[in-house]
C-alpha positions as CSV (number, residue, x, y, z in Angstrom):
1,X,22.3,-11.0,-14.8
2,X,24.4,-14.1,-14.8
3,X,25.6,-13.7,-11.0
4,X,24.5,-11.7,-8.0
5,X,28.5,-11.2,-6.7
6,X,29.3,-8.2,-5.8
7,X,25.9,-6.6,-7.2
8,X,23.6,-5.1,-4.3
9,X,19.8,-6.5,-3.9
10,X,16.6,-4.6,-1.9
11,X,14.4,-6.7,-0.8
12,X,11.1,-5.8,1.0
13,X,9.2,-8.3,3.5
14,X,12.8,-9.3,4.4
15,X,11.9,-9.9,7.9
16,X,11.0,-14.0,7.4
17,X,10.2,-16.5,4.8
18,X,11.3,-15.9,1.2
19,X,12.6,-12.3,1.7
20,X,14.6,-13.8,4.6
21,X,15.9,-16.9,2.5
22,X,16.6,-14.3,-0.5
23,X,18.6,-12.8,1.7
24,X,20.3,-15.5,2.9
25,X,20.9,-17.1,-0.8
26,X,22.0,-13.9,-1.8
27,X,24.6,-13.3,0.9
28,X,25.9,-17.2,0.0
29,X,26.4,-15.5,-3.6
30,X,28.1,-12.4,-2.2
31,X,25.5,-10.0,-3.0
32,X,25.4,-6.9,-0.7
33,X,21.9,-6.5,0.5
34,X,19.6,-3.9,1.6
35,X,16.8,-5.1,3.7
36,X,13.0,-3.4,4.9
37,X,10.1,-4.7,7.0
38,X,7.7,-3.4,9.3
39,X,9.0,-6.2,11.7
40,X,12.6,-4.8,13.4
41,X,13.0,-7.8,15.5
42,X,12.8,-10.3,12.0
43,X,14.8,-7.6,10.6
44,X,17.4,-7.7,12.9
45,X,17.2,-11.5,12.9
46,X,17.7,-11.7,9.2
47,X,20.4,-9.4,9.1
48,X,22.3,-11.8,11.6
49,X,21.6,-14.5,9.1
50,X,22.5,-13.4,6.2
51,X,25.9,-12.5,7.6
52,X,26.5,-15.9,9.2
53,X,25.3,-17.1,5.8
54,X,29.5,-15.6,4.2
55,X,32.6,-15.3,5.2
56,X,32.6,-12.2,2.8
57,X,32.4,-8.8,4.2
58,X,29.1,-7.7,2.9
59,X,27.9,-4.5,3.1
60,X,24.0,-5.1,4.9
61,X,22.0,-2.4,5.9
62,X,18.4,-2.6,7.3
63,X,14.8,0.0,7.2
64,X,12.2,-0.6,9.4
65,X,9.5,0.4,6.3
66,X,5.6,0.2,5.0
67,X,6.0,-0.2,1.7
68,X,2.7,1.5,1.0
69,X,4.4,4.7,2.2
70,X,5.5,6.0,-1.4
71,X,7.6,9.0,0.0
72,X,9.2,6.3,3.0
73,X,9.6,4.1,0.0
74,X,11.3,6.9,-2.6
75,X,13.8,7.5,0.7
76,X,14.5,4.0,1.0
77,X,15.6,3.4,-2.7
78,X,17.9,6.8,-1.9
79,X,19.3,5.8,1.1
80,X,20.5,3.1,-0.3
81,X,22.2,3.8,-3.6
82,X,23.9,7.1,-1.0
83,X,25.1,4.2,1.4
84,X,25.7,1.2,-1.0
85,X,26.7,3.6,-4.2
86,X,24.5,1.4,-6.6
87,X,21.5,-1.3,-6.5
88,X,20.9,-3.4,-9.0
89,X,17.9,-5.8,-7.8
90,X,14.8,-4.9,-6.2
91,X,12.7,-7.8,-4.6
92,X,8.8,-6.4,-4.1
93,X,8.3,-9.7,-2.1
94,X,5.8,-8.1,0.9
95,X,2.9,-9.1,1.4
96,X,-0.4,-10.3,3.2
97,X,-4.1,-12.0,2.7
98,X,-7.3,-11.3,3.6
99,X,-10.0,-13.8,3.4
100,X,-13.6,-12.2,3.0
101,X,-16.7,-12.1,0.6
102,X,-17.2,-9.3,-1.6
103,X,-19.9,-7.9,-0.5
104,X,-18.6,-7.6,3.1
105,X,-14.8,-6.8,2.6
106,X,-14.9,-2.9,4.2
107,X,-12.9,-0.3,3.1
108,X,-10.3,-0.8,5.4
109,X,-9.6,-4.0,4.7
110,X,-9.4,-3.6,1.1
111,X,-7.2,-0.1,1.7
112,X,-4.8,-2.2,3.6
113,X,-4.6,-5.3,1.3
114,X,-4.3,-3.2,-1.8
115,X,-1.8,-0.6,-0.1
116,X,0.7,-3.8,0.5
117,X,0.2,-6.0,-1.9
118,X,-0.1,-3.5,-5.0
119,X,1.2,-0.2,-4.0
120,X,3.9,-1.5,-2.4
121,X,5.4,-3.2,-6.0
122,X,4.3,0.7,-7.7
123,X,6.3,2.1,-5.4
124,X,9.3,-0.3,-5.0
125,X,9.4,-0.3,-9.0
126,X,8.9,3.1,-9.7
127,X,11.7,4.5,-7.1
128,X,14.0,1.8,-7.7
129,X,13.7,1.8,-11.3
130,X,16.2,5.0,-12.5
131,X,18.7,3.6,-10.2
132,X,18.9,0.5,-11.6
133,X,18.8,2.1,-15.1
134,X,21.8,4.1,-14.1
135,X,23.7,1.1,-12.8
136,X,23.4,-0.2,-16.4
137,X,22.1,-3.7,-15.3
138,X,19.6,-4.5,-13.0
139,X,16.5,-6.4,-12.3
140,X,13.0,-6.1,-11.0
141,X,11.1,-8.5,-9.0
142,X,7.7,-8.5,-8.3
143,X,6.1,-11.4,-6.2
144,X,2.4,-12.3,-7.1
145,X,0.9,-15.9,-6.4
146,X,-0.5,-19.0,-7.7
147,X,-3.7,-16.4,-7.2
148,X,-2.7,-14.1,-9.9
149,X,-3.3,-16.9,-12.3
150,X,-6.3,-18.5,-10.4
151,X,-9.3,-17.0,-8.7
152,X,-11.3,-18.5,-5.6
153,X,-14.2,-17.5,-3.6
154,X,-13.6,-16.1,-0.6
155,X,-10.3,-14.4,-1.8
156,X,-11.6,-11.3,-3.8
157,X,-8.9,-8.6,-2.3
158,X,-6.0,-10.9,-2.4
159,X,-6.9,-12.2,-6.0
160,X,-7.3,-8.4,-7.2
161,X,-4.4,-7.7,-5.9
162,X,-2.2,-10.1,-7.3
163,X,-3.7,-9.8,-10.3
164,X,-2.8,-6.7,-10.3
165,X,1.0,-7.7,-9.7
166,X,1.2,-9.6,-12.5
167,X,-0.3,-7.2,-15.2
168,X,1.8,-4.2,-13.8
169,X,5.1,-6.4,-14.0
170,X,4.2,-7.8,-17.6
171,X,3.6,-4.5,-19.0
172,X,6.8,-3.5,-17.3
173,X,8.6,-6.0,-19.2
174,X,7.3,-5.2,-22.1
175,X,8.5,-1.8,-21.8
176,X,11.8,-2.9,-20.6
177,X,12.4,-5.4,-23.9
178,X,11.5,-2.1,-25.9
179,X,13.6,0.0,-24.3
180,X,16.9,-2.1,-24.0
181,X,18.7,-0.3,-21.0
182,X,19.9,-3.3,-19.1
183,X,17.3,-3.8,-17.0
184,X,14.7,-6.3,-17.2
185,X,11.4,-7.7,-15.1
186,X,10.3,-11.1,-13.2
187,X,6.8,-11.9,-11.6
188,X,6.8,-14.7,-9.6
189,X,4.1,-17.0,-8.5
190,X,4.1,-19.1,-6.2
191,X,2.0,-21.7,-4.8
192,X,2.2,-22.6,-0.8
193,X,5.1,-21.6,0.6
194,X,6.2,-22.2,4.5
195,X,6.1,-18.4,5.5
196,X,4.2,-16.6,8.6
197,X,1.6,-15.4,5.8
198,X,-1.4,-17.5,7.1
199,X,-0.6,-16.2,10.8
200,X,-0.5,-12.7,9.8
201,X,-4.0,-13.2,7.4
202,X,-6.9,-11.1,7.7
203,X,-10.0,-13.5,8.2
204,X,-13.5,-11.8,8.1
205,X,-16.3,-13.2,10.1
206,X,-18.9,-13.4,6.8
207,X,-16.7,-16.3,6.1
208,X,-17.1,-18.3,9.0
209,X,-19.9,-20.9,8.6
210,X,-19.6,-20.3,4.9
211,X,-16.3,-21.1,3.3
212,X,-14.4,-21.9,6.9
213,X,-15.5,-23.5,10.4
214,X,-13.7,-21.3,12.4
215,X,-10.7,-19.0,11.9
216,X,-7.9,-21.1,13.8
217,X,-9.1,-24.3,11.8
218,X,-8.6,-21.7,8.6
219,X,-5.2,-20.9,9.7
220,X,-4.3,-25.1,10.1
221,X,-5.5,-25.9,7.3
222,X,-4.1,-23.1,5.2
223,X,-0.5,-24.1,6.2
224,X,-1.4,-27.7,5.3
225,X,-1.2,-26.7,1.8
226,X,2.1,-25.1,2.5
227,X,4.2,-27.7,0.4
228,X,7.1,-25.9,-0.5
229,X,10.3,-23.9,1.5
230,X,11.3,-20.7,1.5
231,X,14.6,-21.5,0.8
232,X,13.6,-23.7,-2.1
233,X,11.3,-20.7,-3.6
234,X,14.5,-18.7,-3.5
235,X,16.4,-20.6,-4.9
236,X,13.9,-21.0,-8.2
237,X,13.1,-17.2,-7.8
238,X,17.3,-16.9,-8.3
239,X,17.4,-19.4,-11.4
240,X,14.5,-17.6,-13.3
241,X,16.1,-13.8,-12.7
242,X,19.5,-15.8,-13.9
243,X,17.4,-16.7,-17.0
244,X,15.5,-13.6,-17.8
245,X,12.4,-15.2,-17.2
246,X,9.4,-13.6,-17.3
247,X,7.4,-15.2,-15.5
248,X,8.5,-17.8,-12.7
249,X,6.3,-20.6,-11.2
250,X,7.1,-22.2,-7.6
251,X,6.2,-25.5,-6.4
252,X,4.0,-28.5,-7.8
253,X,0.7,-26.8,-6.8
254,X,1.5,-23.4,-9.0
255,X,2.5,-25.4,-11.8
256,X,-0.9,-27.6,-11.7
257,X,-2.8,-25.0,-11.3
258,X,-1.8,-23.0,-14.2
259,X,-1.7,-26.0,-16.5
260,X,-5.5,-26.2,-14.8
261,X,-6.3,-22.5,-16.0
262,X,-4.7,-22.8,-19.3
263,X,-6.7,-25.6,-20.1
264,X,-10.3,-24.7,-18.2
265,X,-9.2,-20.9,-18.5
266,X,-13.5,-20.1,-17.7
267,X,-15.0,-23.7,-16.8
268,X,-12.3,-24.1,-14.0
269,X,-14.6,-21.5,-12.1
270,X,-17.4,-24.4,-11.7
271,X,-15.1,-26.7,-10.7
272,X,-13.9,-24.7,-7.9
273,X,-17.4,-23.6,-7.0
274,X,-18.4,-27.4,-6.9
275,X,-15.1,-28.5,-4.8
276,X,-15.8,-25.2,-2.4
277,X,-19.8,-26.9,-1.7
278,X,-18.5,-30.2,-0.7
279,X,-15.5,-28.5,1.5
280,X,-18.1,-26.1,3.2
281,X,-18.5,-26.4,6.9
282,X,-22.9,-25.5,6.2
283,X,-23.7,-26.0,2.6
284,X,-26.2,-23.4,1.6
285,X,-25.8,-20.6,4.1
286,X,-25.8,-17.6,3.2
287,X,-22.7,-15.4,4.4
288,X,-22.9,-12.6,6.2
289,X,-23.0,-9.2,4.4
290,X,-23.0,-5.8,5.8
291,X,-27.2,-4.0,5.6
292,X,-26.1,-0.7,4.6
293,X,-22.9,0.5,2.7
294,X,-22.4,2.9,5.5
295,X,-21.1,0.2,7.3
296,X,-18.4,-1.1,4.8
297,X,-17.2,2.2,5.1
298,X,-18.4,3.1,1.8
């Protein structure tokens, strides 16, 4: 897919940061959009953008939606091929963080990080799939991170989950290449981009006093690494599905840190473990862990 004019893209977490400057960089390109959050009022306010982005008289429609509602999902992808008559992109760009220790992440938390984060691309992908299929050229998106190619501590759920991402969308590829219908796959990975991620976090208190201070100094200092904009991260996410790339990095920090991997792909594990006991607020405490597994929910 050379050029996004006239084509029509879905794009989940479209509400602020890169979903909002997708759909903004899209609407430049005259690409009709179709846009879902949980968030109506960033919704809304990115709807407004992206039209005051064109002169052109795009067709934009808007779903208030949780993508880890398969059936809400499967109606979203219907509604709109029935209002827009085709789609050919879907953007699986939502998603959050959660900051705990393994051994006391509950249940919930977990349930909540995995039902965004992973179910959310299974679901976008699998009921946007035959429709782009049957507009004989499409694409599929699915956003990971810099922490699908690069574990820390303190990061278990997120890690998993992006992981996750980036093995589903590969093997997607794959299967795409071998089939040859016109449609083909992306995972992208970025590094710190300037979105509300780090506000909307999760932050567990059996990290405090072992990886963090406190959780507002977390949140500062997690934005500190935030080094790149939304709008440049769309723009590179728009160059790599231009080039059929199948895998796209973003920013300085994602491309370091998957050089790091490649070449320490186990030993980079110490380093981090080494770097994480200098940075820690208590060196040596222990962090807090749940006494029964009742009370992870388990």
């Amino acid at each position: 897919m050379k050029n996004f004019n006239g084509k029509v893209a879905a794009i989940t977490g479209a509400a602020s940061g890169m979903g909002r400057a997708l759909a903004v960089a899209l609407a430049r390109e005259g690409c009709h959009l179709a846009l879902a959050d949980k968030n109506p009022q960033g919704l809304a306010e990115t709807v407004a953008q992206a039209r005051a982005a064109t002169l052109l008289a795009l067709r934009i429609s808007s779903q208030e939606l949780d993508v880890g509602d398969r059936q809400a999902m499967f109606a979203w992808a219907a509604a709109t091929v029935a209002e827009h008559g085709q789609v050919n992109l879907i953007f699986n760009n939502a998603g959050v963080a959660l900051s705990s220790t393994v051994e006391g992440s509950s249940l919930a938390d977990l349930e909540w990080i995995v039902d965004v984060n992973f179910w959310g691309v299974v679901h976008g992908t699998q009921a946007f799939l035959p429709y782009l299929k049957q507009a004989g050229e499409g694409h599929v998106i699915n956003t990971s991170s810099v922490f699908g190619l690069f574990a820390q501590p303190g990061m278990s759920g997120y890690n998993a989950t992006k992981f996750a991402v980036r093995g589903f969308t590969e093997s997607l590829r794959q299967e795409l290449d071998l089939q040859g219908n016109g449609v083909s796959a992306t995972c992208v990975h970025p590094g710190g981009i300037q979105t509300e991620i780090a506000r909307s976090s999760r932050i567990c208190d059996n990290v405090k006093g072992f990886l963090i201070d406190n959780e507002q100094q977390a949140r500062d200092d997690f934005e500190k690494l935030f080094i790149t904009s939304a709008q440049t991260a769309a723009k590179v996410i728009l160059l790599g599905v231009r080039k059929n790339k199948r895998r796209v990095l973003i920013g300085r920090d994602a491309h370091f840190l998957d050089l790091f991997v490649r070449l320490l792909p186990s030993a980079y594990q110490a380093l981090v473990v080494w770097i994480s006991r200098r940075m820690a607020p208590r060196p040596g405490k222990a962090p807090a862990v749940y006494e029964t597994q009742d009370e992870r929910g388990l």
